[in-house]
N, C-alpha and C positions, 0 to 999 in steps of 0.2 A: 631362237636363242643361240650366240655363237658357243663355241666350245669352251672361253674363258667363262663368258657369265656361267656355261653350267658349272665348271670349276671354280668358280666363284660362290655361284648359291652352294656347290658338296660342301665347298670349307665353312661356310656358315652353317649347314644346318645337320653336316655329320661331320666334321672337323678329321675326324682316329679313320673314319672310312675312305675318307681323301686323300690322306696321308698316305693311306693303304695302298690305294691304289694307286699313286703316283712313283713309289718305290716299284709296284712288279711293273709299270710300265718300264721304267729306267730297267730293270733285269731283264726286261725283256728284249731289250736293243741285241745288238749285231757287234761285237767286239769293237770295231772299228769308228763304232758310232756313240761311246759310252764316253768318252768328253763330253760330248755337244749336247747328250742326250742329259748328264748331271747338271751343266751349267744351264741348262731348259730347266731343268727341274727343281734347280736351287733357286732361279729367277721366280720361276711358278712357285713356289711353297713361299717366298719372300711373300711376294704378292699377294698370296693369300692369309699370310701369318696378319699381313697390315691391313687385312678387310676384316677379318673375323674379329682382330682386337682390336679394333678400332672402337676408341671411345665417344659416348652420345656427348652433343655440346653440352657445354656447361654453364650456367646465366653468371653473369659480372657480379663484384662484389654491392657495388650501387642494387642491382636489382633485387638481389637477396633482401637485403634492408627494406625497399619498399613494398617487398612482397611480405614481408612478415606480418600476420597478425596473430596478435595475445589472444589468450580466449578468455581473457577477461576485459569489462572497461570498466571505466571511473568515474566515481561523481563529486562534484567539487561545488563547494556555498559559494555566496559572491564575493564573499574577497577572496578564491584560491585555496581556500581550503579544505584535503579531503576530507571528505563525510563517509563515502561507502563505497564497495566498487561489487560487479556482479561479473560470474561467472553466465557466459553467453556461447560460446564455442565447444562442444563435448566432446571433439574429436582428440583431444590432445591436450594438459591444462602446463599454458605455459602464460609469462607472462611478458611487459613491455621487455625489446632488445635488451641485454646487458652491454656497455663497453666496458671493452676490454681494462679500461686504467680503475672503472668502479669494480672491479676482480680483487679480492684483498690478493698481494704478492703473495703467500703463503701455498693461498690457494693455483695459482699459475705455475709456481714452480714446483707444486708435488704433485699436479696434475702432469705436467710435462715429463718429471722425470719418472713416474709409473707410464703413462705409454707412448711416450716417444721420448727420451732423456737425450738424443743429436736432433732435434725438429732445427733448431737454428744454424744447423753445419750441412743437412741433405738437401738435395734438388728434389723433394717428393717421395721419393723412395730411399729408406734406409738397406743398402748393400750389404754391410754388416750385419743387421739383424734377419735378413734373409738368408744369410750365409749359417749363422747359428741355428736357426729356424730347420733349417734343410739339415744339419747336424745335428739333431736333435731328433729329428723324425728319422735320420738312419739307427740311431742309437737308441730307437722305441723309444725314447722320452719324453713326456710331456712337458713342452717349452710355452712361454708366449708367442702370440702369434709376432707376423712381419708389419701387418700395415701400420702405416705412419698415420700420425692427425693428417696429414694433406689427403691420404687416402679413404680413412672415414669419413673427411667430409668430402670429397668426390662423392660415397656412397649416402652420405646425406642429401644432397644436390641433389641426384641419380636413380631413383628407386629402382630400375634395372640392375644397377653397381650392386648393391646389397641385398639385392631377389635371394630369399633363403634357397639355401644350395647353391650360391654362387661362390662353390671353395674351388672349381676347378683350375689346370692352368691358364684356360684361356680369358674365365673370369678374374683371376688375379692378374696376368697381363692389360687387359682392359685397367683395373683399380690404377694399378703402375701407371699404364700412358696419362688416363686422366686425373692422377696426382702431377704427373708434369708439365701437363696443359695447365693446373690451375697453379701451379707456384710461375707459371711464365706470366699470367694473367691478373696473379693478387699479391700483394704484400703478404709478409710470415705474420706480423700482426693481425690484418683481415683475416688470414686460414685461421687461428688460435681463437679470433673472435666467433667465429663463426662456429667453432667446434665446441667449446663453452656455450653456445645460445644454440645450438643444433644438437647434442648429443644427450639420450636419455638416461639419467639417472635410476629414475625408481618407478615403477609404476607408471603411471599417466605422466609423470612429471617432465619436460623438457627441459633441457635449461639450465644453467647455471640460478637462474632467478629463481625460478620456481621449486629447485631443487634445496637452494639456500634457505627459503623461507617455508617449504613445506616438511623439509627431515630440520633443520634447525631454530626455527621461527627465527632466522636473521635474515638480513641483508646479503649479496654478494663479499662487500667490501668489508664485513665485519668477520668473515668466516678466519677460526684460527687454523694452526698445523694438525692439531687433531681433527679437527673437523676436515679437512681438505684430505687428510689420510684414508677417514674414512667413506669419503667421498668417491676417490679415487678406488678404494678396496671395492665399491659398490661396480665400476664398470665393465668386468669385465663380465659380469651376471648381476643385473640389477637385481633376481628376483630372489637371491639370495639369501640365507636364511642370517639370524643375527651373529651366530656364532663362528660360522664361515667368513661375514663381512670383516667380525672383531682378528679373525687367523691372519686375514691378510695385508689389514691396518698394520698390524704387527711387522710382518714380514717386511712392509714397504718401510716403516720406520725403524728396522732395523737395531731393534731396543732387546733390553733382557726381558727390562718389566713393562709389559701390555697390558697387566690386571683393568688397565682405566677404559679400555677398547671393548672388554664385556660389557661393564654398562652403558658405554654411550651408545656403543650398537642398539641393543636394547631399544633405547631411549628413542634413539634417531628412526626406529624403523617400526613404533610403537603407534598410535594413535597420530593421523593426520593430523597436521596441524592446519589450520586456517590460513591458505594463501592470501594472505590482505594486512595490508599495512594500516587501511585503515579503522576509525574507530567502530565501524559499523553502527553509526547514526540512524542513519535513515534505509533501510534495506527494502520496503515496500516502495519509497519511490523512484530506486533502484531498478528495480523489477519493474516500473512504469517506463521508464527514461530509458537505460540501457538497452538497446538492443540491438546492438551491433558491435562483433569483438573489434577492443583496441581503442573504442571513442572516449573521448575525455568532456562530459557533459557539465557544461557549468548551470547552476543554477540557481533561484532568488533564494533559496533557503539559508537564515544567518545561521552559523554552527553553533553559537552561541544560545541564541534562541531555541535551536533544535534541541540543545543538554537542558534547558529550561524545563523545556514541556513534556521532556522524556524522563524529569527526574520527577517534577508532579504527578504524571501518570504513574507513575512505580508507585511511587510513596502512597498514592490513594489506591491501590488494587489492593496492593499488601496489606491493606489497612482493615480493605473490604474480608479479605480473604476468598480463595479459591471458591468456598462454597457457599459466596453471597453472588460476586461478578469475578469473571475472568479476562474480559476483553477491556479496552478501552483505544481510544483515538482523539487526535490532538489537531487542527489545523489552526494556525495563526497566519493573519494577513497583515500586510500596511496600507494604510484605507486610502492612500492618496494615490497609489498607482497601482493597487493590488497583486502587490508582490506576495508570494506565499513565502512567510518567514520561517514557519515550520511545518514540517509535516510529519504527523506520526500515526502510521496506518496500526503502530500493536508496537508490546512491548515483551511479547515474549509470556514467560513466568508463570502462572498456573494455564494460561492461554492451551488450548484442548486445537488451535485451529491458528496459530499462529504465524502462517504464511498468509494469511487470509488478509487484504488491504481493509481495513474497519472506514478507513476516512474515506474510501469511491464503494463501498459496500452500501447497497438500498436496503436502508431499513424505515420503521415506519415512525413518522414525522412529529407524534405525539402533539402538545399542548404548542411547538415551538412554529404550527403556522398563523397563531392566532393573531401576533401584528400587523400580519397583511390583511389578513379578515376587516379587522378595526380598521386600520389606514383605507383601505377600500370603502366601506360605510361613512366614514368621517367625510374624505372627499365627496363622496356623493350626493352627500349632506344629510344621509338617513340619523345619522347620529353623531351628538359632537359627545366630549370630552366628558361632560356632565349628563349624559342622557341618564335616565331612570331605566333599570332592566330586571329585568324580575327572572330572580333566584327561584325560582319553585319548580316541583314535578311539573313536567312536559311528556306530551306523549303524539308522535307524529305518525300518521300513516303512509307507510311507503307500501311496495310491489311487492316486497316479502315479508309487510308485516309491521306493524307496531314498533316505532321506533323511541326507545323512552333512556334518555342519556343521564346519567349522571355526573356528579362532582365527585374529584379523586376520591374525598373524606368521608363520601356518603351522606353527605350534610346539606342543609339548602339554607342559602343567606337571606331571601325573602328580598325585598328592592333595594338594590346597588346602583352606584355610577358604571358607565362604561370604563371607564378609568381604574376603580378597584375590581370589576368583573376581569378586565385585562392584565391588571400588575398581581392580583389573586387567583390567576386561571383558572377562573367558573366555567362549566363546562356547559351549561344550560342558556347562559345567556350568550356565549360563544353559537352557541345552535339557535339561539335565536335572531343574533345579525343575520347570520347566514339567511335565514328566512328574509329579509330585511335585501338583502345583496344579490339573492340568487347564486343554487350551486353553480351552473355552466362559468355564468362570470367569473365566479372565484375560480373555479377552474381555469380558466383563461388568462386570469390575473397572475394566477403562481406560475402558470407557465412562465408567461412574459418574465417572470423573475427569476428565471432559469434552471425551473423544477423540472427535469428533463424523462423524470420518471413517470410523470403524470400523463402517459398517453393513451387515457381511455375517456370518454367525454363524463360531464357531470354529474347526468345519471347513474353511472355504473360507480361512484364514492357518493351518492345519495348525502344527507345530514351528516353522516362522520368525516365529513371533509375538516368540517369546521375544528374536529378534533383530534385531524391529524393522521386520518386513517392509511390516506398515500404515503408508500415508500418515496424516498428523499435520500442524497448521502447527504455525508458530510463537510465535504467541500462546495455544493449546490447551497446548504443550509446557511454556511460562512460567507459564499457569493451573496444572496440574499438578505443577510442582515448587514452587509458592507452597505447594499442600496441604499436602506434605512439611514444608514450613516449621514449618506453622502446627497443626502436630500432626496433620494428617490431613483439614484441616476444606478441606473444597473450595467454592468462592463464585465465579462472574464476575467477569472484570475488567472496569475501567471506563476509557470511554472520556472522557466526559465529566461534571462533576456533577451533570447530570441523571437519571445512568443511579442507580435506585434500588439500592440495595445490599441483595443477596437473604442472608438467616441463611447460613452456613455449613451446608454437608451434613457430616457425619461417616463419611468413604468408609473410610480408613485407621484403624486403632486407634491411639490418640497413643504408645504404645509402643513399635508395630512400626515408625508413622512417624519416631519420636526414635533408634531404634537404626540404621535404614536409614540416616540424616542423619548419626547418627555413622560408619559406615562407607562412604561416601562421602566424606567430611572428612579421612578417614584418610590422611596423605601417605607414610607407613609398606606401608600395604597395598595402595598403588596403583604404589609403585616395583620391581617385577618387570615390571612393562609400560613405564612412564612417565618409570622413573628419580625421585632423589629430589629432584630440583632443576626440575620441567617447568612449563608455563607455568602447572599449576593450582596450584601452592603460593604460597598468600600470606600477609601477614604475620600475619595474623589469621585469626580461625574460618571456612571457608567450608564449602560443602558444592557438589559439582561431578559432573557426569559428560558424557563424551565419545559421540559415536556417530558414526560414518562405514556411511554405506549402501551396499545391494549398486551394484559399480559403480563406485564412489567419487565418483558421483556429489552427494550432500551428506555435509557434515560440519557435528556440532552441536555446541553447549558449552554447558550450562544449571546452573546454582546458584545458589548462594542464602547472603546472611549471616544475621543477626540482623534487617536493616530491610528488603533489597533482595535482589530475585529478578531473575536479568538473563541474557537468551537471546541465542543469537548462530549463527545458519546463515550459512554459504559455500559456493559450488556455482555451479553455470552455471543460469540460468533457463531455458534451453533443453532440460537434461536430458543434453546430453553430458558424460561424465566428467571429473574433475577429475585434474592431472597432479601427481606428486608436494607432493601433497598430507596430512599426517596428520592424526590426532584432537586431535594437540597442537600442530601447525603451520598450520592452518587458522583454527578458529572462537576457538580456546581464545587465541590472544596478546589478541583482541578482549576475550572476556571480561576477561581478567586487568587489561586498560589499564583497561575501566571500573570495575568493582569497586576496583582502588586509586584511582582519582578523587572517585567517588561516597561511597565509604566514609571519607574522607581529617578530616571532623569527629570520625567516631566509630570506633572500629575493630568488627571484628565479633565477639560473644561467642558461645557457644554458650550454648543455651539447657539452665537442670539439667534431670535426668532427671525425667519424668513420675511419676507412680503407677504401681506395676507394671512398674519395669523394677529390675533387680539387678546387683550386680556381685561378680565372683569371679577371682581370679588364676589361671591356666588355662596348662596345658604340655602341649605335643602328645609323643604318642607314637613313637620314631624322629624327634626331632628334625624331624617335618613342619616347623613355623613354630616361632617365637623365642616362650618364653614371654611373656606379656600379660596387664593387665587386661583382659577382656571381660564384654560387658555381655548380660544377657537375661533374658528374659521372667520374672516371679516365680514359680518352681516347677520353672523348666526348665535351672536354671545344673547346672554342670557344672565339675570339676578338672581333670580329665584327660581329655585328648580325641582320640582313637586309629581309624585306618581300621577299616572290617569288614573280619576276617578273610578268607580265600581262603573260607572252608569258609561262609561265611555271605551270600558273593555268587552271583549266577547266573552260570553258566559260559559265554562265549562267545567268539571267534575278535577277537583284538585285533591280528593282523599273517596277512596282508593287511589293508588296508582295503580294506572293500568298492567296488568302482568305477577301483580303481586300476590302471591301466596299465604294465608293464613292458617296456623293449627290451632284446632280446639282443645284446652287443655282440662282433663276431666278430672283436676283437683279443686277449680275452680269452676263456682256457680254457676249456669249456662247464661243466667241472667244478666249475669258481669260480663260478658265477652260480647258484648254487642258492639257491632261496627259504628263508629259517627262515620253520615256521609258531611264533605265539605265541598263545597262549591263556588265559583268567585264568578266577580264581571257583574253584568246588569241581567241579575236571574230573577228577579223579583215573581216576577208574572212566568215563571217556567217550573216544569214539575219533573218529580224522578218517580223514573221506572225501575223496580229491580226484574227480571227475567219476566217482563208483560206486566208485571202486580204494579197497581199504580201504589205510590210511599205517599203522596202529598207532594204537597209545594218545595219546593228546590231550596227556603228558604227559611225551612222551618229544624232547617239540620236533623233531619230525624237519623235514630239510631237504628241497626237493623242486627236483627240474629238469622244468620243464611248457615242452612243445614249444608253438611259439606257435600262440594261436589264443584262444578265451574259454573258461575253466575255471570250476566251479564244486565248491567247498569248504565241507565241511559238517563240525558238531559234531554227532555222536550219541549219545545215552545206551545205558545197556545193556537198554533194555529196545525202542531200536530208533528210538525216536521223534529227529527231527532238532530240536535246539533253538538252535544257531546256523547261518545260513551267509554267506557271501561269495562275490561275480564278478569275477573281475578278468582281465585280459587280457593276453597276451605277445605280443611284437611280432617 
């Protein structure tokens, strides 16, 4: 290393020590040599004065701009309008650039003339107020500081520039040169811009944007002279307390009467306000979308739509109250390209869990998989539209046990069509397609229909498939009943126009899916459960179905007209139950409010029948149901439509239910409390066993009195073998 570079590195990394020592050298000299020896010395101390304060480069005004990002972005419906924006960025919360000309004047010139009142007369550096400055500090008095806007934002640019503790002279030298590097480099408009969208106001805030709208909830351009006073009183210590800010509002506006600067301070430095301009629509799909500061995400969501479905959900919570349901979720689609029209993950208000997305949240699927259940059976031709199914106790043997399902009401209808078991959601003959279909199938079939939850094979949701036991969201749910719509043809929804729109899969036959859609629509078939007036009848075509899960923990409402497919869960986010709550006083008023909104240009048609579907006028046997046209598959229609015989069913113990508990009540007779057994199917020639005691013939109904304790009853054939039995217990 020569002798400059080490004289180079002393000046850089002890500057007072270099100094030092270049004076005793120069006294050190020889008389005669004390010219040559100062003009060395003054050369050398130049030279080093211009390394040590030598400022670091500094990027273009162009690069600034494209280097900035907000630490929020935006979300926008399909025609450009905002919906909601999210905070993504935590380092700093600022938002899009400001320009300079969206700066209200007000604001510009009492910014300007609080800390630099000559910016458009100096080269960078104000001479004059350095002069004061250095006057000030001879005469112990506390002045303003020297640096100009061209020099804060050097130390904006710089983070070396403004490294706390950089008051010395060499660090203000440095500030100096690179405030005149950048006025050589930038327009006076660019520095001013820059220092309004660079320089921190309050807290986290940067920005003229983020400043305006989070101490005033305005805009840039709307800010007045009070407000730009006290903006300016805010800089020279953001952290300020209110009454200090209101002292030097004052001062700067150079007024008698300030009294109006206590309260605004106050005011302005009171409770955050919400950096967002917009309406905050949509916030959970916000938080799906957004995730990178600065983006401006357009999306299929109509705005209009979106205030639809978020005023229905309010209006039916509140209705509910806090201590029936808290949560609720909204999605609407358009069935022709399945654009997601609205999306509403929550709405806030007694919600216990309200950042929580309710519309991509897995909850469990209730009574709303049973369309595909049927359309699966229908297709396959296990059962058409008219089949006979039998409403009674059922009791199945699984791996863990005795599986014995019920209806919501605790009520049994005794033989029904497929058609009213479906538009009535019977829970018993829904368990008994599935026998009919096979779980794994159906399992395989929901998948294909893009139940993405479902990823444990057949066996592991055993019988309560049929009733919904898999979790499911709400947008999978809404995907799924658009198929139905659309003949069967199953595609993703979209969330945005970018998302490419995949062919249609063909999961459902357009037959089985057109008959299902009819019998779902059906307001006829669904009034033994619902009544004929309930919230799912409307004026026009729809098609609808209800589902309440174990628990009663959620309740859903999903259909569909001719244009719109539109989903609607209620439920606690939490997972604790819902309190008088039903399938039709829950989710279903939501549904109804939107669909007549939505629907209000055009009413809903049904769509004619495909290829391959028939129709026949059809009268049940014993007055089962009310004669009807009914519709089915081509090949498989039918006149007359009549239970199997006794002789044609398998025989087995239909009273007891199995599992069922009885107490003896000892105000009454012991003789009066005898059990009838009942038994169906072709038992003729078969006999009941209670715990080994033979009762007689299966057919003779006998009554029995069982001392308490747990008993078990069995149907035998005659050749011995046991082909039904039951456990119930006496108390």
């Amino acid at each position: 290393m020569t002798w400059i570079a080490r004289l180079q590195k002393l000046l850089a990394d002890q500057p007072d020590q270099a100094i030092a020592a270049l004076i005793a050298w120069v006294r050190a000299l020889r008389p005669a040599h004390y010219a040559i020896g100062g003009l060395v010395a003054l050369v050398l101390a130049g030279a080093g004065l211009d390394y040590v304060t030598q400022p670091p480069p500094l990027p273009g005004y162009g690069q600034v701009r494209r280097q900035w990002q907000p630490s929020e972005a935006w979300l926008y419906d399909r025609n450009g309008t905002l919906i909601d924006s999210a905070r993504v960025n935590f380092a700093a919360r600022r938002l899009a650039w400001t320009p300079i000309d969206k700066v209200s004047p007000a604001t510009r010139e009492t910014l300007l003339q609080a800390e630099d009142k000559r910016f458009y007369s100096h080269g960078g550096v104000d001479f004059l107020a350095l002069g004061s400055a250095f006057r000030d500090r001879l005469r112990g008095e506390r002045g303003r500081g020297a640096s100009t806007v061209t020099m804060q934002v050097a130390g904006f640019l710089s983070a070396d520039l403004a490294a706390p503790g950089a008051r010395g002279w060499r660090e203000k030298l440095r500030q100096m040169r690179a405030a005149w590097a950048l006025e050589r480099a930038w327009r006076k408009d660019q520095i001013f811009e820059a220092y309004l969208n660079l320089a921190g106001f309050r807290g986290e805030a940067q920005g003229i944007g983020a400043a305006a709208l989070g101490l005033f909830g305005k805009t840039p351009d709307a800010l007045s002279r009070d407000d730009s006073l006290l903006l300016a009183a805010l800089l020279p210590n953001p952290q300020a307390r209110p009454d200090q800010v209101a002292r030097r509002a004052c001062a700067l506006a150079q007024q008698r009467d300030c009294t109006r600067f206590d309260g605004a301070a106050f005011s302005m430095l009171g409770p955050a306000r919400s950096l967002a301009l917009d309406p905050g629509l949509a916030p959970h799909l916000a938080g799906r979308l957004l995730t990178k500061p600065g983006v401006k995400v357009t999306t299929t969501i109509d705005a209009q739509t979106q205030r639809i479905a978020i005023a229905a959900l309010v209006r039916q919570l509140r209705g509910l109250g806090g201590a029936r349901a808290r949560d609720g979720a909204v999605i609407v689609v358009d069935n022709e390209r399945g654009d997601v029209l609205a999306y509403v993950g929550g709405v806030g208000g007694a919600s216990t869990a309200a950042a929580v997305d309710g519309a991509a949240s897995y909850r469990q699927a209730g009574s709303t998989l049973k369309p595909f259940l049927y359309a699966q059976a229908i297709e396959k031709g296990y059962l058409t539209a008219a089949s006979i199914l039998d409403d009674s106790p059922v009791q199945l043997d699984t791996a863990s046990g005795l599986y014995v399902p019920q209806n919501y009401d605790r009520d049994f209808k005794g033989l029904v069509s497929a058609r009213s078991a479906l538009a009535g959601s019977l829970n018993v003959p829904a368990v008994r397609t599935l026998l009919l279909v096979g779980v794994e199938s159906f399992r395989d079939r929901l998948w294909d229909t893009g139940f993405r939850g479902l990823t444990e094979d057949g066996q592991y949701y055993g019988f309560s498939l049929a009733l919904g036991s898999a979790e499911v969201t709400l947008l999978e749910q809404v995907a799924a009943y658009r198929s139905l719509a659309l003949g069967g043809r199953w595609s993703p929804l979209r969330l945005t126009p970018t998302d490419k729109p995949e062919a249609p899969r063909a999961i459902t036959s357009p037959a089985a899916a057109w008959i299902v859609s009819d019998m779902i629509a059906d307001p006829n078939a669904r009034a033994g459960t619902f009544g004929l007036d309930s919230a799912l009848r409307l004026p026009f075509w729809a098609a609808v179905k209800t589902g309440t899960s174990k628990g009663l923990r959620d309740n859903w409402c999903i259909g569909y007209s001719d244009r719109f497919t539109v989903g609607v869960w209620v439920g606690n986010l939490e997972g604790d139950p819902m309190r008088a709550v039903s399938g039709t006083s829950g989710a279903a008023p939501v549904w109804r409010d939107i669909m007549l909104a939505i629907n209000s240009a055009g009413a809903g048609r049904p769509n004619p029948p495909p290829r391959g579907v028939e129709t026949r006028q059809i009268s049940f046997a014993s007055a089962i149901e009310q004669p009807r046209r009914e519709y089915f598959l081509t090949g498989t229609a039918q006149t007359q439509i009549a239970g199997a015989p006794d002789s044609a069913r398998r025989p087995r113990i239909t009273n007891p239910v199995s599992g069922s508990v009885y107490a003896l009540d000892p105000d009454i007779p012991m003789d009066r409390q005898r059990l009838a057994i009942g038994v169906s199917g072709a038992a003729a020639s078969h006999r009941i066993e209670l715990d080994a005691r033979d009762l007689g013939a299966a057919d003779a109904k006998p009554l029995v009195l069982a001392a308490p304790g747990k008993h078990r009853l069995r149907l035998i054939d005659l050749g011995g073998k046991v082909v039904d039995q039951v456990i119930f217990t006496v108390r």
